[in-house]
C-alpha positions in Angstrom: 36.6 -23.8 -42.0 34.5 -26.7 -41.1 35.0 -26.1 -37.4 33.4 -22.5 -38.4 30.7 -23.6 -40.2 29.9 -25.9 -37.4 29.8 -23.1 -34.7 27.6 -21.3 -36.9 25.3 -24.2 -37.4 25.1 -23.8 -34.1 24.9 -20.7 -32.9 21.6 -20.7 -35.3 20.2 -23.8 -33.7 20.4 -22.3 -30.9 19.1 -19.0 -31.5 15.5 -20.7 -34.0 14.5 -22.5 -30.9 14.4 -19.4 -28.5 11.1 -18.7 -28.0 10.9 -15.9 -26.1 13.8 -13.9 -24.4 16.2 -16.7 -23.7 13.9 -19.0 -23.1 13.5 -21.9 -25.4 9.5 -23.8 -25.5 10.1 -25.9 -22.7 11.6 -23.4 -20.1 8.4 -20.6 -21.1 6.2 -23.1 -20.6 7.9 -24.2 -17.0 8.4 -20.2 -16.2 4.3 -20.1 -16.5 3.8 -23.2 -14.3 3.4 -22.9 -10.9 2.8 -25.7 -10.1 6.8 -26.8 -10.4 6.9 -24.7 -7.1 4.3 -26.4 -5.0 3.0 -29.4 -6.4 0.4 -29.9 -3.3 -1.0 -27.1 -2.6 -3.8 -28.6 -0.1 -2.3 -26.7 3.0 -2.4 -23.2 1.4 -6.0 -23.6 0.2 -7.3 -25.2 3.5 -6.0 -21.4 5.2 -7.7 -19.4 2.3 -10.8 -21.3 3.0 -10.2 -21.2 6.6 -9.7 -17.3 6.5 -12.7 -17.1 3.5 -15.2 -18.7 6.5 -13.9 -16.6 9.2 -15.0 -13.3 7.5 -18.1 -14.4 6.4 -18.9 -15.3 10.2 -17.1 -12.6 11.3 -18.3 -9.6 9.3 -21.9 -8.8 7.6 -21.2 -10.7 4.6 -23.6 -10.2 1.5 -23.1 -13.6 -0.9 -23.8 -14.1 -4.5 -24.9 -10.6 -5.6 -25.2 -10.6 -9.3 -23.5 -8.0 -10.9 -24.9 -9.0 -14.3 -26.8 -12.0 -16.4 -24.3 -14.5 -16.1 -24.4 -17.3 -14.1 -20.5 -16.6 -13.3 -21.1 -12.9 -12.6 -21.7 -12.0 -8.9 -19.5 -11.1 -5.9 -19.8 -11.2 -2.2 -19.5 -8.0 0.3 -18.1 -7.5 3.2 -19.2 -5.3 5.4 -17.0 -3.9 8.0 -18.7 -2.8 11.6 -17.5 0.6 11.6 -20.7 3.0 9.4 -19.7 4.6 6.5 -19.0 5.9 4.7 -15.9 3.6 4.2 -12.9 2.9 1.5 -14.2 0.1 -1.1 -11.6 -2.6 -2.2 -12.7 -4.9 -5.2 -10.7 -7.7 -5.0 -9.8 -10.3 -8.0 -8.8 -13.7 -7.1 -6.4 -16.0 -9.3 -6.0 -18.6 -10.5 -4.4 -19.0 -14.5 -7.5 -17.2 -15.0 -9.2 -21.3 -15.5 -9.8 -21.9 -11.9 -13.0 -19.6 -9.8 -11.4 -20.1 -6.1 -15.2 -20.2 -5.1 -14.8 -20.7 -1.6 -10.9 -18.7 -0.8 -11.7 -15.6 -2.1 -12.3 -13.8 1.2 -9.1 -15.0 2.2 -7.5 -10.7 2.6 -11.0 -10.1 3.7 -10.6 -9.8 7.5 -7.2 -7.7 6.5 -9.6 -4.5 5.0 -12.8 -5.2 7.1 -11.2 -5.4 10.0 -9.5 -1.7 9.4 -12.6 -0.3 8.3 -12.8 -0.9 4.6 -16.2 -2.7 2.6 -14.5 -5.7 0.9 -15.5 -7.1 -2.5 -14.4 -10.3 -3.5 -15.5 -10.5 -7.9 -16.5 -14.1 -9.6 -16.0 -14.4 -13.1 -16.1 -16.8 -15.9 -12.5 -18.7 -16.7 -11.6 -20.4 -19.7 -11.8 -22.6 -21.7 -15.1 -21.5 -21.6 -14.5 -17.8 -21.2 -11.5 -15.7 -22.9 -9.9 -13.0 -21.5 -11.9 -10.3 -23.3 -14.5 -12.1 -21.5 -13.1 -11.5 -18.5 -11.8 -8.2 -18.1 -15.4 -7.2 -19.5 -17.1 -8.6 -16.4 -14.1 -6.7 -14.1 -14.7 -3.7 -15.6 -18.5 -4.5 -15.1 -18.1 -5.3 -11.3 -16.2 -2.7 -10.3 -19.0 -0.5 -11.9 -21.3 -1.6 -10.1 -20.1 -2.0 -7.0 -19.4 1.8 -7.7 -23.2 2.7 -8.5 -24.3 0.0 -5.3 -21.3 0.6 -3.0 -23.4 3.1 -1.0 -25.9 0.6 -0.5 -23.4 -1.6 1.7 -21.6 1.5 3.6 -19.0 1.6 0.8 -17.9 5.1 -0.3 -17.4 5.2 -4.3 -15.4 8.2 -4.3 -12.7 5.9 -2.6 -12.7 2.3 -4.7 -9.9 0.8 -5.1 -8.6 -2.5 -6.7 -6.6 -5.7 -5.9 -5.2 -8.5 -7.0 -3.5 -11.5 -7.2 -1.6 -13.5 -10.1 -3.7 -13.7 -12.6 -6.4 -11.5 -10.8 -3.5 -8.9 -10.5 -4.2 -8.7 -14.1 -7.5 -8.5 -14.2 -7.5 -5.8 -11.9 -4.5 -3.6 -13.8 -6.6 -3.7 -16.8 -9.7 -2.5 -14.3 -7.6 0.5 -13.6 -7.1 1.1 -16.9 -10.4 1.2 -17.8 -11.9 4.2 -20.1 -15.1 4.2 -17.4 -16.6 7.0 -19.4 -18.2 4.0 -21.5 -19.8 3.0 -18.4 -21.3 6.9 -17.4 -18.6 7.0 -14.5 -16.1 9.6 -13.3 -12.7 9.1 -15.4 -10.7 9.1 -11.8 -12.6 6.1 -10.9 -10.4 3.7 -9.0 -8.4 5.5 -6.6 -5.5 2.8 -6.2 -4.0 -0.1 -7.4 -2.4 -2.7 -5.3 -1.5 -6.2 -7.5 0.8 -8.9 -6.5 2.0 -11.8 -8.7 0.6 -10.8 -11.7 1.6 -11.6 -15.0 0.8 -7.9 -16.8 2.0 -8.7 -20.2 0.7 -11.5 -22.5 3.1 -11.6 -24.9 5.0 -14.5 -22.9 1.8 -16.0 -22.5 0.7 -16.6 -26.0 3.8 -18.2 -26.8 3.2 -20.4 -23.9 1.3 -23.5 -23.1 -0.9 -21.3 -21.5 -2.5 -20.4 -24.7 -3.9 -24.2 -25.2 -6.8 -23.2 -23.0 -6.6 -19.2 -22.9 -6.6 -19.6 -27.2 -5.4 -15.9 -27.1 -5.2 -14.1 -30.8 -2.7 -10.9 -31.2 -5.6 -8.6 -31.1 -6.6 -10.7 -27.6 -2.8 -8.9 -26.4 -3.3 -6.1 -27.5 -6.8 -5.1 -25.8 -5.9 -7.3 -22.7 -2.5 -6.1 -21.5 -2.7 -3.0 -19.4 0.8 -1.9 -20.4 -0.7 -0.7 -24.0 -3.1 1.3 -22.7 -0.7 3.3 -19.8 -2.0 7.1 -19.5 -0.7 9.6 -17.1 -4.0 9.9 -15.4 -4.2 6.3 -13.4 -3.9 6.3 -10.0 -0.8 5.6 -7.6 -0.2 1.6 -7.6 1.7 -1.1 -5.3 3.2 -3.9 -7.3 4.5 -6.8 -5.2 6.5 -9.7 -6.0 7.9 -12.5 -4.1 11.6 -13.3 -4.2 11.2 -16.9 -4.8 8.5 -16.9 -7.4 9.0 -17.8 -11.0 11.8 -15.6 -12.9 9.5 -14.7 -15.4 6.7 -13.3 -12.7 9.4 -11.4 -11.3 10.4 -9.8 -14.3 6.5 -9.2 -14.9 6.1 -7.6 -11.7 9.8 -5.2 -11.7 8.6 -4.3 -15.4 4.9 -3.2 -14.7 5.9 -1.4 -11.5 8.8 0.4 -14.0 6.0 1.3 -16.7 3.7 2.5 -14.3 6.1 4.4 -12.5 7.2 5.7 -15.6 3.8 7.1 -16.6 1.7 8.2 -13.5 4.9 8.8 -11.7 3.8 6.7 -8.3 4.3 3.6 -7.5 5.4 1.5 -4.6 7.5 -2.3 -5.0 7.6 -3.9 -2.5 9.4 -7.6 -2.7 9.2 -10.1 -0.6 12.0 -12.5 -0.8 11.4 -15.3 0.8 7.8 -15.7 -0.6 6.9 -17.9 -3.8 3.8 -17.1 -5.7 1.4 -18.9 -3.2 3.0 -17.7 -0.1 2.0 -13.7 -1.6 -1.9 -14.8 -1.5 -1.4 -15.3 2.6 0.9 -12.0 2.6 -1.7 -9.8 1.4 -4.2 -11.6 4.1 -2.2 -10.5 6.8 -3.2 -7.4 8.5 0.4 -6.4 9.8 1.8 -7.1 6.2 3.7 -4.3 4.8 1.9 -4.8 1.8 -1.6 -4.3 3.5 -0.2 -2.0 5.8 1.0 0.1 2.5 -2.3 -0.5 0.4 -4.3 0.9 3.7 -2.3 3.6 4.3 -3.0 4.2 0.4 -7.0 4.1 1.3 -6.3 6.4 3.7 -7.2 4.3 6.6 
């Protein structure tokens, strides 16, 4: 009887410290650290810049357009040599939505340029100073106007589409969600959705140490996570993953693309499985990458 009681005990223990799925505090927090897979991440971000400088050489680069009043909101174009009128991509950088990437975010452009496509790279505000209501306003706002002004650049806004990556793949799944009838825009806005990386639902998140500088609320979830506001009239989507990122961002990833699927009916996964979550931000820069072979062939291009 003791023995029983004592495997009870237990079992309870065991299941009041879970914290989310079967993940107790210290194993969410470590699912939503990246860093535990590349603690120096000098080399990566010495190609992103690398790449970022390229383009801007390269192609007939527009910098620090602002988009609106903030300091934080502007973007940069780029402008392929091809005239338009050409496919738009509006691209969101990561970054645990605390870090701007100002100087790496035209990393994929040369990928979409060089094919013929005007590439948008979006700044935003990041927390702690800015929460995520904060920042999927200013999306939404960019990619509105770089629909109103994409004509301006050789862009074609009857052909915008968005990308992303980790925690810009969110921000740009809640763009494609967006209602853009409160903005005086066609409904059918963004044409496609390609997001790699992402992590789409913030349940996880608030119960993770994330939330000591995102200082999310339940409502914060609830207007911020794409998968509540799914409707069948979103466009097709390609959600990548790679096979060596965090469990957690791969569940993210196979659960979006299922949702998605499951309401608009089209999406593509693609996984690549020797990647972890840094190595996807040089796959979607590569212009012979499935995935930017896929999200091109998407554009129509």
């Amino acid at each position: 009887m003791i023995a029983g009681q004592s495997a009870l005990g237990n079992l309870g223990f065991i299941h009041m410290n879970k914290v989310y799925l079967n993940y107790d505090q210290a194993q969410l927090d470590a699912q939503y650290d990246q860093s535990t897979l590349v603690p120096d991440l000098s080399a990566y971000q010495a190609r992103w810049a690398e790449r970022t400088v390229a383009a801007k050489k390269r192609y007939r680069c527009i910098e620090r357009i602002a988009y609106g009043p903030h300091a934080d909101e502007w973007l940069d174009v780029y402008r392929p040599d091809a005239p338009g009128p050409a496919p738009v991509v509006v691209f969101f950088h990561g970054g645990a939505w605390r870090a701007q990437q100002i100087g790496t975010t035209g990393n994929a452009a040369e990928a979409y340029a060089g094919a013929g496509a005007v590439f948008v790279a979006v700044n935003f505000s990041v927390a702690p100073d800015a929460d995520l209501d904060v920042m999927v306003g200013q999306s939404s706002s960019a990619t509105a106007f770089v629909a109103r002004h994409a004509a301006e650049w050789g862009g074609d806004a009857g052909r915008l589409h968005v990308l992303g990556h980790s925690s810009g793949a969110h921000l740009a799944a809640n763009v494609a969600v967006t209602k853009w009838d409160a903005f005086a825009l066609p409904g059918d806005l963004v044409k496609g959705l390609a997001v790699t990386s992402g992590p789409y639902d913030l349940e996880p998140v608030i119960l993770s140490k994330r939330n000591t500088y995102l200082h999310l609320d339940r409502g914060g979830v609830e207007r911020c996570t794409a998968l509540k506001h799914l409707r069948g009239d979103l466009p097709p989507a390609i959600v990548a993953w790679g096979g060596k990122e965090l469990a957690e961002f791969q569940r993210q990833g196979a659960e979006f693309a299922q949702a998605w699927e499951g309401t608009t009916g089209s999406v593509t996964r693609l996984v690549f499985d020797d990647n972890n979550h840094f190595d996807q931000y040089d796959e979607i820069a590569k212009s012979d990458s499935h995935f930017t072979l896929s999200f091109r062939s998407l554009m129509g291009l």
